[in-house]
C-alpha positions in Angstrom: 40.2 38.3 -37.9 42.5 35.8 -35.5 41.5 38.6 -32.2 37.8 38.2 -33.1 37.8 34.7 -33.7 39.7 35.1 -30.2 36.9 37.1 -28.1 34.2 34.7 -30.0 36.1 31.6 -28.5 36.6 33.5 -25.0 33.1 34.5 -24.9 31.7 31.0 -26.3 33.6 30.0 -23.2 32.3 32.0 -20.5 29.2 31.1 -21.8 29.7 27.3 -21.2 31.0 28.1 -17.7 27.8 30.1 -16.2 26.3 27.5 -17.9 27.7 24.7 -16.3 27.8 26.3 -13.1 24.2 27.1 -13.3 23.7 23.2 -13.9 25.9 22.3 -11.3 23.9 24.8 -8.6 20.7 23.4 -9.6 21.9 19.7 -9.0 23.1 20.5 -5.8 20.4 22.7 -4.5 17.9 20.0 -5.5 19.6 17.2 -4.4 20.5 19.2 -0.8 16.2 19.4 -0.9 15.5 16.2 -1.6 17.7 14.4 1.0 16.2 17.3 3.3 12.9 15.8 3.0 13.3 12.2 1.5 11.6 9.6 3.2 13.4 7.7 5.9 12.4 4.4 5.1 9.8 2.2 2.8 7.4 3.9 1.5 4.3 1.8 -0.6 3.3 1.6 -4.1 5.9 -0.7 -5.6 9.1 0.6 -3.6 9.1 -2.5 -1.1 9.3 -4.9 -3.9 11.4 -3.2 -5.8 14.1 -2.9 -3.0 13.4 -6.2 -1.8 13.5 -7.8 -5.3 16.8 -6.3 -6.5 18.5 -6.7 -3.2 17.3 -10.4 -2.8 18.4 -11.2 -6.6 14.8 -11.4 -7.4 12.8 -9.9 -10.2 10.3 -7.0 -9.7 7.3 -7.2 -12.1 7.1 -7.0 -15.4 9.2 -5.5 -17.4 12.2 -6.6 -14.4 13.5 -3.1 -14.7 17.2 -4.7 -14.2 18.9 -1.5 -14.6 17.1 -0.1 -11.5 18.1 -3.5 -9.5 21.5 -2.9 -10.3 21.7 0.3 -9.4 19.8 -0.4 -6.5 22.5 -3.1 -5.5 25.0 -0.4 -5.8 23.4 2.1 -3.3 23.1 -0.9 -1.1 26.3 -0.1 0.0 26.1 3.3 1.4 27.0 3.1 5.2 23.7 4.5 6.4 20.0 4.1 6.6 18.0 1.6 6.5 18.1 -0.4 3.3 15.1 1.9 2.0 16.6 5.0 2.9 19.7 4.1 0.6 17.1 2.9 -2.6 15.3 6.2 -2.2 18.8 7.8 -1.9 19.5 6.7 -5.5 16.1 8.5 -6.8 17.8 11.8 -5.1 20.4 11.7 -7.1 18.8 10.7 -10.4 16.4 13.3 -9.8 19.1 15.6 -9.0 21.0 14.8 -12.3 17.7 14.9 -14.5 17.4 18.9 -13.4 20.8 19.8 -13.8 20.8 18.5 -17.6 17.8 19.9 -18.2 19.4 23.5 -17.1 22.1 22.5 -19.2 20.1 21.6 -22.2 17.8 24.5 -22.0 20.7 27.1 -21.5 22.3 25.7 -24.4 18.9 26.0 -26.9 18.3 29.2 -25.8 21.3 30.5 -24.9 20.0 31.5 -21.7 20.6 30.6 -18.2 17.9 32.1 -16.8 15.6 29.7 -19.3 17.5 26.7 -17.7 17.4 27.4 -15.0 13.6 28.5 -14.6 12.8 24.9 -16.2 15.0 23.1 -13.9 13.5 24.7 -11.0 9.8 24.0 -12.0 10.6 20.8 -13.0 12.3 19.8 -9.9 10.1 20.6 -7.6 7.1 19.7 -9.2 5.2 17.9 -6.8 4.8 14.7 -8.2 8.6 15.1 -9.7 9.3 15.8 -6.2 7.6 12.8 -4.7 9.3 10.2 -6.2 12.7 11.9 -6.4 12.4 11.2 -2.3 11.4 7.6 -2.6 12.6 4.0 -4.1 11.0 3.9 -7.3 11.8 3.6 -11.0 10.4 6.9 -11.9 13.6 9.4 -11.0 16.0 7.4 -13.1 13.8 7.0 -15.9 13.5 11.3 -15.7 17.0 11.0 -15.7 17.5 9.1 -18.9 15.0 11.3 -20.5 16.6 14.9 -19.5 19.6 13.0 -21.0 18.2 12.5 -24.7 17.5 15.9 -25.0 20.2 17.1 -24.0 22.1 14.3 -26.2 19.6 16.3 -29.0 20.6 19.7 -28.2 24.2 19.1 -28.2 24.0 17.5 -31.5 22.0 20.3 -32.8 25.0 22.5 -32.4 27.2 21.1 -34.4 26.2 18.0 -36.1 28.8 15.5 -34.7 27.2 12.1 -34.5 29.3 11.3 -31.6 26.2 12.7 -29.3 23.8 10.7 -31.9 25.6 7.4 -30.1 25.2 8.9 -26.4 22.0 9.7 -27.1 21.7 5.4 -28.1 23.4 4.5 -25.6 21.1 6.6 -23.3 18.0 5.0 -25.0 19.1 1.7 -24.2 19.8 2.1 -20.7 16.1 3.9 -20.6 14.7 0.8 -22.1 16.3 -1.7 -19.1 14.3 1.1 -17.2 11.1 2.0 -18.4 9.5 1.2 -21.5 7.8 4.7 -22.3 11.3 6.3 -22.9 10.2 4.9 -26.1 7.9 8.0 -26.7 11.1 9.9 -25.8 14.2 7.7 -27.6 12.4 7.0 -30.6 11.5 10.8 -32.2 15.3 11.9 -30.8 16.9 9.7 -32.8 14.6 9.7 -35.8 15.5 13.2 -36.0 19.2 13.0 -35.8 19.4 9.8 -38.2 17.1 12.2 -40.9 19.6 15.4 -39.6 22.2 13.5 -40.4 22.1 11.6 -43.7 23.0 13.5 -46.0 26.7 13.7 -43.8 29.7 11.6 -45.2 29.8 7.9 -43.9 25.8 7.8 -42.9 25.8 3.9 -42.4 28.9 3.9 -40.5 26.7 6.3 -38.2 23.6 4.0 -38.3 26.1 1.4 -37.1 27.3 4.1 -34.4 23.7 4.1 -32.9 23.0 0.9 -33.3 26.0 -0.1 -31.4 25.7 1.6 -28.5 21.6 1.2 -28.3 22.3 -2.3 -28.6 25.3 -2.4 -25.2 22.2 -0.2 -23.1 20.0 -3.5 -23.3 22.9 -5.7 -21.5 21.4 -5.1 -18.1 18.5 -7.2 -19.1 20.8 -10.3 -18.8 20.2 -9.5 -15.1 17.1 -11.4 -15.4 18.1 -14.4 -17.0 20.6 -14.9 -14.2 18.4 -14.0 -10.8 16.2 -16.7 -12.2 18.2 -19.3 -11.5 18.0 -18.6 -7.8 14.6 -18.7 -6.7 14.0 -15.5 -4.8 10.8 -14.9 -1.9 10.6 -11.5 -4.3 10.2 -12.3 -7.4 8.1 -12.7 -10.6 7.5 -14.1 -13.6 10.1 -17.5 -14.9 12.8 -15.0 -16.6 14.5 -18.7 -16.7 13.7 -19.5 -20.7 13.4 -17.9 -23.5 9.9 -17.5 -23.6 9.6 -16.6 -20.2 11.9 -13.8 -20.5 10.0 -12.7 -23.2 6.5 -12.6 -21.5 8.0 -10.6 -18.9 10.4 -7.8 -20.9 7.3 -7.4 -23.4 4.9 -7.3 -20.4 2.2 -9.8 -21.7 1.1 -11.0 -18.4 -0.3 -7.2 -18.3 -0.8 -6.3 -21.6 1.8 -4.9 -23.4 0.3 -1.8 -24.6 -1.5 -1.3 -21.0 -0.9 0.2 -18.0 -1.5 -2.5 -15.6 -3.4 -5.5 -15.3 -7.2 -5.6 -16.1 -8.7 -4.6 -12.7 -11.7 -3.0 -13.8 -14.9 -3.7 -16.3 -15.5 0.0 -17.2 -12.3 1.9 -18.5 -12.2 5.8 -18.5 -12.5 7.0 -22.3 -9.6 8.9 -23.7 -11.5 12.0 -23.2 -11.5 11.5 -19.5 -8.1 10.6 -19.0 -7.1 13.5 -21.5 -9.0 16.1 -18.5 -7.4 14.0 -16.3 -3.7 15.3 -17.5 -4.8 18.5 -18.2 -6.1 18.9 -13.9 -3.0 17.3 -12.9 -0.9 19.6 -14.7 -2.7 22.5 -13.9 -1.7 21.4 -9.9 2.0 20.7 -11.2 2.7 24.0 -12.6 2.0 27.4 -11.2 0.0 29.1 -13.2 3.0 31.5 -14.4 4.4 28.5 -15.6 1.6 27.7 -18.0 1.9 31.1 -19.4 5.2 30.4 -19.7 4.5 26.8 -21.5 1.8 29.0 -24.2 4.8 31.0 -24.9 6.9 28.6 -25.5 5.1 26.9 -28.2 4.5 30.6 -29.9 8.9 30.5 -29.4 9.1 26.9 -30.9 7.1 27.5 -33.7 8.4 30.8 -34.6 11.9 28.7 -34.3 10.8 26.0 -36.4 9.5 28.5 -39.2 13.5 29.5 -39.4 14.7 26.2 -39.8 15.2 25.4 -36.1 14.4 21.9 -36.1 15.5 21.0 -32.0 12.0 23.5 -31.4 9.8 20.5 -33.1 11.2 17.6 -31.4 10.8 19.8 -27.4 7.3 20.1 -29.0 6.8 16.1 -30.1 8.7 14.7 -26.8 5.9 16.8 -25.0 3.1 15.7 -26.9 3.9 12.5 -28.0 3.8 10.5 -24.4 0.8 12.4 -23.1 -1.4 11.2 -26.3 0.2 7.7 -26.0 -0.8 7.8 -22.0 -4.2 9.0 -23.0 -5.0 6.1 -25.8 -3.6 3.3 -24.3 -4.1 3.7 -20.5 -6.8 1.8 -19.8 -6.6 2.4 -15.8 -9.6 4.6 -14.0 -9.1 7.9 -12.8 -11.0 7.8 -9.7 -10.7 7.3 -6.8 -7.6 9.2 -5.7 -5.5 6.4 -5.3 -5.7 5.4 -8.7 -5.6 8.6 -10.1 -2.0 9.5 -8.4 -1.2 6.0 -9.7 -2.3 7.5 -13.6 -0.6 10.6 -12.5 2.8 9.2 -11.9 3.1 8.6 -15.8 3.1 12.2 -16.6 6.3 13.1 -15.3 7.8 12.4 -18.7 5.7 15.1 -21.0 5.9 17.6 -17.6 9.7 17.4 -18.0 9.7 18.7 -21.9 6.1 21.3 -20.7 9.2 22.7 -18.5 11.4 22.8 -21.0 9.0 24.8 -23.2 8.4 27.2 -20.9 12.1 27.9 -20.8 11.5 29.3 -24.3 8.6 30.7 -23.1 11.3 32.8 -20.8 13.5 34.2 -23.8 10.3 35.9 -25.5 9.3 37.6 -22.0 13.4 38.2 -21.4 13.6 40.2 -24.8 14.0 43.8 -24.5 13.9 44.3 -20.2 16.4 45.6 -18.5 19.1 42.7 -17.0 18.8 43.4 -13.5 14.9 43.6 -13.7 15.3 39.9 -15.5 17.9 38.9 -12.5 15.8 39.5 -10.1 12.6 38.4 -11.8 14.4 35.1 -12.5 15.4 34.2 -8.9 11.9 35.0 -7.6 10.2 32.4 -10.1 13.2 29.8 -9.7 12.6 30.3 -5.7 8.7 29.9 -5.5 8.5 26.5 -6.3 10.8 24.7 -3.6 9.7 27.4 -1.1 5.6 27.0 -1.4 6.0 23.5 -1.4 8.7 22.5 0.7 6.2 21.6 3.8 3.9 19.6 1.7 6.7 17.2 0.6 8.7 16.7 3.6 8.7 13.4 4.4 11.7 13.5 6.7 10.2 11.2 9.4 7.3 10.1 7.8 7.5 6.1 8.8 3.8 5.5 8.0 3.8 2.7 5.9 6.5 0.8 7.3 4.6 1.1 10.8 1.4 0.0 8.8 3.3 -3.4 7.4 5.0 -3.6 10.8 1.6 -3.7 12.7 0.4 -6.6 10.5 3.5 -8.4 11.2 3.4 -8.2 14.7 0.0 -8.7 14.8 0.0 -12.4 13.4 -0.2 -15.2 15.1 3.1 -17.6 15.3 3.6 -19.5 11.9 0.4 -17.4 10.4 -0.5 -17.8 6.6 -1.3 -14.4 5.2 -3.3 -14.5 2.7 -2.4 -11.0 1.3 -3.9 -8.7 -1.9 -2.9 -4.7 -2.9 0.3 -3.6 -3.1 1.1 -1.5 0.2 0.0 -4.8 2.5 2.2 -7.3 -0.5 4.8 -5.0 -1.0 5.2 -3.7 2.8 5.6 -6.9 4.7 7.7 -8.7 2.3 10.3 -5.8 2.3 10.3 -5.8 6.1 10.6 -9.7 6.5 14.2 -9.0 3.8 15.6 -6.0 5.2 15.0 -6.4 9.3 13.9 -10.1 9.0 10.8 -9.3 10.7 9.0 -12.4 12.0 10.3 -15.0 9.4 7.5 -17.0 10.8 5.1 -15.5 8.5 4.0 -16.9 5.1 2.9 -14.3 2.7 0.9 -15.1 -0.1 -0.5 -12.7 -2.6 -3.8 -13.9 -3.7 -3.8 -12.3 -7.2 0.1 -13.8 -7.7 -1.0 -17.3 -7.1 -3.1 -16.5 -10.9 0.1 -17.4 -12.4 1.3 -21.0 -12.6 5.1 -20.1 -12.1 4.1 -18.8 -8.7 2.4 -21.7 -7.6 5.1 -23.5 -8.5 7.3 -21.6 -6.6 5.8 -21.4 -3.6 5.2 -25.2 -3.7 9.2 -24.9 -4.1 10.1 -22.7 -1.3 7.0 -23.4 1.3 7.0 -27.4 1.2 4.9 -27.0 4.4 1.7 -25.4 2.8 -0.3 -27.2 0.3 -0.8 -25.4 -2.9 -3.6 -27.0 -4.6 -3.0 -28.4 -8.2 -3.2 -25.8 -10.9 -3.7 -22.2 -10.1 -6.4 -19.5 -8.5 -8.2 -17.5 -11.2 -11.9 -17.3 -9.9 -13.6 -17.9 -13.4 -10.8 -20.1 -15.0 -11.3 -23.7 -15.9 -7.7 -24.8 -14.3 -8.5 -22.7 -11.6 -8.8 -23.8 -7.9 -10.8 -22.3 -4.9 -10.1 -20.5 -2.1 -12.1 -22.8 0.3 -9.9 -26.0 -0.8 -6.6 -23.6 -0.2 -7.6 -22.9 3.1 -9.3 -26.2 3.8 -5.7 -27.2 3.4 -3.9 -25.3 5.7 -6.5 -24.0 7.9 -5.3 -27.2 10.8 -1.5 -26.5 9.7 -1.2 -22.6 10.5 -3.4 -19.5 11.5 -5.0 -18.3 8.3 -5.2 -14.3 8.2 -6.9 -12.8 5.1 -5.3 -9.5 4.4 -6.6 -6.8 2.1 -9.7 -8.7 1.0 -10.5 -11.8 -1.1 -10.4 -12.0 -5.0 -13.9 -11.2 -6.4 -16.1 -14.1 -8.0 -14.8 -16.6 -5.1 -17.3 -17.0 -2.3 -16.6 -20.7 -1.7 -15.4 -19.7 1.4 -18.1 -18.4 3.2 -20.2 -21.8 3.3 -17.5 -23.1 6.4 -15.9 -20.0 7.6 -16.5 -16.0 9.2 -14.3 -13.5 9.7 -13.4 -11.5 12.6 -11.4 -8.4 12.4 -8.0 -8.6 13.7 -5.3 -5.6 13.3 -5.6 -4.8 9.8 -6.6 -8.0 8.4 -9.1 -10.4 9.1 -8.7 -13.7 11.1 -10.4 -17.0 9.7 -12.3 -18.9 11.9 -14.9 -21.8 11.5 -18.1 -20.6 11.2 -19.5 -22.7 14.5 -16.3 -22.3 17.0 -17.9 -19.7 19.8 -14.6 -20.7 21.7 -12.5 -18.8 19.0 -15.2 -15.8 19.4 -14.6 -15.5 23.4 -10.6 -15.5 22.5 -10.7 -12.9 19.6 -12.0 -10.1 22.2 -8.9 -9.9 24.0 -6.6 -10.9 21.3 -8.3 -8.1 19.0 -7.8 -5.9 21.4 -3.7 -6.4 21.8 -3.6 -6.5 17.8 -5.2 -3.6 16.9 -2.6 -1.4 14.4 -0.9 1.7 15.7 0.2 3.5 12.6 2.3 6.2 13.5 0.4 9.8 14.2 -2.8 8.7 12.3 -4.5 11.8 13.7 -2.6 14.2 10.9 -4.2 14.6 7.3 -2.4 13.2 4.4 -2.0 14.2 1.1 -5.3 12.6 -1.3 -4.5 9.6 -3.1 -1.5 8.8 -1.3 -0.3 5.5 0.0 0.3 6.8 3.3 -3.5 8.5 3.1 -4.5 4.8 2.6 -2.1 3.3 5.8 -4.0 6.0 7.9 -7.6 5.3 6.8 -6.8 1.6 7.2 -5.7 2.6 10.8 -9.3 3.8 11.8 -11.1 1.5 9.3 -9.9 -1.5 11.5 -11.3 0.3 14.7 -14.7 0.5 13.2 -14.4 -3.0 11.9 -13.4 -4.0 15.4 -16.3 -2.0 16.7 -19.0 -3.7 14.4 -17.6 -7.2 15.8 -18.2 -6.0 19.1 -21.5 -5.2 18.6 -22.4 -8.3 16.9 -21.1 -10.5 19.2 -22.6 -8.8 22.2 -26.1 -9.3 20.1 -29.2 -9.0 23.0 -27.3 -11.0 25.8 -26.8 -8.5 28.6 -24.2 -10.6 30.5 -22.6 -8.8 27.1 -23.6 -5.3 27.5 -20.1 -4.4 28.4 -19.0 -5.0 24.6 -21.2 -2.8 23.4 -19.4 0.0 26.2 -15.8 -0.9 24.8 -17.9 -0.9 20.8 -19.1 3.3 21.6 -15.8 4.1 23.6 -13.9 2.9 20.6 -16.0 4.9 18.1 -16.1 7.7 20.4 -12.1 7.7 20.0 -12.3 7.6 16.3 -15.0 10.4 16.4 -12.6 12.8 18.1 -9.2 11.9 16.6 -9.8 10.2 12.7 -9.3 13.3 11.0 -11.4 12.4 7.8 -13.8 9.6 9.6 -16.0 7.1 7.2 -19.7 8.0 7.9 -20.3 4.4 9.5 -18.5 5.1 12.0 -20.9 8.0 13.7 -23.9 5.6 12.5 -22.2 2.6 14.2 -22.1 5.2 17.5 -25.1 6.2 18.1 -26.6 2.7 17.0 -24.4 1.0 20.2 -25.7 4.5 22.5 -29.3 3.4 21.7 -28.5 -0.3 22.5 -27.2 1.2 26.0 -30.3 2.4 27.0 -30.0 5.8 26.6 -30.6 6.1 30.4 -28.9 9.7 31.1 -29.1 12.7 29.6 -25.7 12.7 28.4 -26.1 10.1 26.6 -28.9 11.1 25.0 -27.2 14.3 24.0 -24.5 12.1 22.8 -26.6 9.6 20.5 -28.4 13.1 18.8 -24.6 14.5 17.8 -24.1 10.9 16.3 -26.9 10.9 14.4 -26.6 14.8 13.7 -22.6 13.7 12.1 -23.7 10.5 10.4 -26.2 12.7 8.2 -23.9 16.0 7.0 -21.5 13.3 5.8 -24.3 10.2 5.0 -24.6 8.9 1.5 -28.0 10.1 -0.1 -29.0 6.6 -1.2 -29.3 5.4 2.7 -33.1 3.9 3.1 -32.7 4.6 6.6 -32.1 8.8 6.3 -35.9 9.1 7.4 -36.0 7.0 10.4 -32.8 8.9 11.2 -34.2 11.9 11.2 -37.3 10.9 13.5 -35.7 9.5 15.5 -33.2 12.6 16.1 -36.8 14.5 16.8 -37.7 11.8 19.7 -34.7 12.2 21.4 -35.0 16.2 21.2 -38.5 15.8 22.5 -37.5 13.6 25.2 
């Protein structure tokens, strides 16, 4: 009896060491990818504020995610890279850590490596998993926290001891400081453990044990309380008092059961954001891996009909977030921005799909030959880093910071930028903190002055800009115009709108124009023609130069949106020109520099708006059409502006005459 118990213990050992090792190699081998192809600086989306927020002893937006800023702080001190590089080092790691405990957790359920390992793998390198496990955001850790719980579940699945209940707490509350949907992931673990274990001796004393440790992972949100008493460039919401704090950890300013701020009258219906889920994971997972994931469930429930109750929570931490996400997110899922915003939230369920289809493994594992499984096993945990590996490096992408540089030093000395969207915000602000990039610059997001704290605060830390009393809500009683702010500052500073104004506010447009200048728009009153003659050649030095604008990005992504911005501005640029040349032909020469300009974003814009070839051969005809060349070239205008033209153009008819008088001429 004592040499079998023996070989048992030995072998029950060996067993935890290929286990741990496989863990370990995963970590390693993901982490050695991800620093491979991690971006080398800010990236858009909410990373700039985040970094600059934490770093500044600011608060990011609601809910503060303090245990990110601390972090954060703490990988501020690595001796290399910019500050970005370092933030987006921290999601390495907790993306790192998040696959090796889920090959840890999976190995142990199944007692398989290969299953681990194979839902390690396709969860790591995932492409959305493996886009923000390269960049500063709050999504990596959160993954992290998540893996943890179920791992925290599967160890106390083995033998009972409530000790991993408390991790598992401890774990939760950490997750909450985070991100509020480890909720959908916290909640059924240890709902399942508490009903697992009560009928143990001492069950209150471990209720108290959870409760305990649950209660220590909400400390970091005492971050908040104390970076309001400094007030920070970055920062939101008056974390100061009680209520304050409150608005901003429950998320009221957005909702707290939405995903964001109303920006939209129509919302998606459940259905759609349901299909919505269901595409985006069919582009997450090879389609191996979905067989893989059907199998699963099959292994689960066959599991769970043996009294394997671990199989039913995998199955409810899988389900449970992607139902929430699809009932309660009331954010559109077009266009493709906004759908890899949506998509981002899905990184939670996909983590527990991949841990399914690690059961899915032990039913196709049963009965083959070792080496046949070996080798089967390596090919399926290799595919995924090696088909994707030149889609997500990001090694020297610099796109957006070049995009928030250009507007910086584009502006004009002491400029007011009168900023919306979150990769123009977020961008410029990060790069005024970290390389103090012309501190000259006031930045001031439209939709933030909507909330009286921030009005406040820039009255506070800008005494030389006059906030008008109350705050800007188009549509709200207390709320002030846009033409009053910048009747007030217009003599004190250069006024440069950036990103657009808020809808339902046209007051300005009574005393002021635009004109385009790099990739924002310069205010000028609406009778100066002096300012007009200026704004050629000063247009002309500002325009943006994002860094290789001629390659194609990825759909959806930020950097997709700094490069159409690039060659938007051009074509805005070139529309000014035009205009402002009108019929005078002491100003034909602007309409040359208006068809060279489109001419360049013809041959080089590698997705160019359909305006832009109209805008062409509109500025050809104004020419004169006096050679045959240019005739040729005002028919291949035309000719591009209608295989790419929207349907509902009145104008398609004339077009397409007047493409049959040139060909006749």
């Amino acid at each position: 009896m004592i040499t079998l118990q023996r070989i048992l213990s030995n072998h029950a050992g060996s067993a935890r060491r290929r286990e741990a090792l496989a863990a370990t190699l995963v970590g390693l081998i993901s982490l050695g990818l991800y620093l491979r192809t991690m971006y080398p600086d800010v990236t858009g989306g909410d990373s700039g504020e985040l970094i600059a927020s934490a770093l500044e002893k600011g608060v990011a937006h609601p809910p503060g995610y303090p245990l990110y800023a601390l972090l954060a702080r703490c990988f501020s001190h690595v001796p290399h890279g910019t500050l970005a590089w370092r933030c987006n080092l921290l999601s390495a790691f907790c993306a790192a850590g998040a696959a090796s405990l889920l090959c840890l957790a999976v190995s142990r359920a199944r007692g398989s490596v290969w299953s681990g390992t194979i839902s390690a793998s396709l969860f790591a390198f995932a492409p959305g998993v493996w886009q923000y496990a390269i960049c500063a955001e709050v999504f990596a850790l959160n993954n992290l926290i998540c893996a943890a719980l179920f791992f925290c579940a599967v160890a106390f699945s083995e033998r009972g001891d409530p000790r991993w209940l408390a991790l598992g707490s401890l774990a939760f509350g950490l997750g909450l400081s985070n991100h509020h949907t480890v909720l959908f992931a916290g909640i059924p673990v240890l709902a399942w453990g508490l009903l697992a274990a009560r009928k143990q001796p001492g069950f209150p004393r471990i209720v108290m044990l959870c409760a305990v440790p649950l209660a220590l992972g909400l400390v970091p949100y005492l971050y908040l309380w104390f970076a309001a008493r400094t007030p920070a460039e970055v920062s939101w919401g008056n974390t100061g008092t009680w209520s304050g704090f409150l608005t901003h950890v429950l998320r009221s300013e957005y909702g707290t059961f939405q995903l964001a701020a109303p920006i939209v009258v129509t919302y998606p219906t459940p259905l759609s954001v349901a299909r919505a889920f269901v595409e985006d994971i069919a582009t997450q997972l090879p389609w191996w891996a979905l067989v893989l994931v059907v199998l699963g469930i099959v292994a689960a429930v066959r599991q769970r009909r043996n009294g394997g109750g671990l199989s039913l929570i995998l199955l409810v931490l899988a389900a449970l977030p992607t139902i929430a996400m699809v009932a309660l997110a009331r954010f559109p899922v077009t266009p493709a921005l906004y759908r890899a915003i949506l998509a981002r939230f899905w990184q939670q369920p996909e983590l527990y799909l991949c841990a399914v289809a690690g059961y899915g493994w032990t039913l196709v594992s049963e009965g083959r030959p070792a080496l046949v499984l070996r080798a089967l096993g390596v090919v399926l945990c290799a595919l995924p880093p090696v088909l994707r590996f030149a889609q997500m490096d990001h090694h020297d992408d610099r796109t957006v910071r070049s995009y928030g540089a250009e507007i910086l030093r584009a502006a004009r000395p002491g400029a007011l930028l009168l900023t919306r969207g979150d990769l123009i915000t977020n961008t410029t602000r990060y790069l005024q903190f970290a390389e103090r990039l012309r501190p000259d610059v006031r930045i001031v997001d439209q939709e933030l002055l909507g909330f009286d704290w921030h009005c406040e605060r820039l009255r506070t830390l800008h005494p030389e800009l006059s906030i008008p009393t109350g705050r800007y809500l188009p549509g709200a009683p207390d709320s002030f115009s846009i033409a009053s702010l910048i009747d007030d500052n217009f003599d004190r500073s250069p006024i440069w709108v950036c990103g657009g104004h808020r809808p339902g506010d046209q007051t300005w447009e009574t005393r002021y124009v635009e004109r385009p200048m790099s990739l924002c728009a310069a205010l000028c009153r609406a009778n100066d023609s002096a300012e007009a003659d200026r704004w050629v050649p000063e247009s002309e030095v500002a325009l943006p130069r994002i860094e290789r604008p001629d390659r194609r990005r990825q759909p959806g992504s930020w950097e997709a949106v700094a490069v159409h911005d690039h060659w938007a501005a051009r074509t805005a640029r070139a529309n000014a020109l035009m205009e402002f040349a009108g019929r005078d032909s002491a100003r034909r020469w602007l309409l040359s520099l208006a068809s060279r300009t489109l001419e360049e974003i013809a041959a080089h814009d590698p997705d160019p708006e359909p305006e832009s070839y109209k805008l062409r051969a509109q500025a050809l005809g104004r020419l004169g059409l006096d050679t045959p060349e240019q005739e040729a070239e005002a028919r291949e205008a035309w000719r591009a502006y209608l295989r790419v033209a929207p349907s509902s153009d009145p104008l398609l008819p004339a077009i397409r005459e007047e493409i049959l008088r040139l060909e006749r001429r």
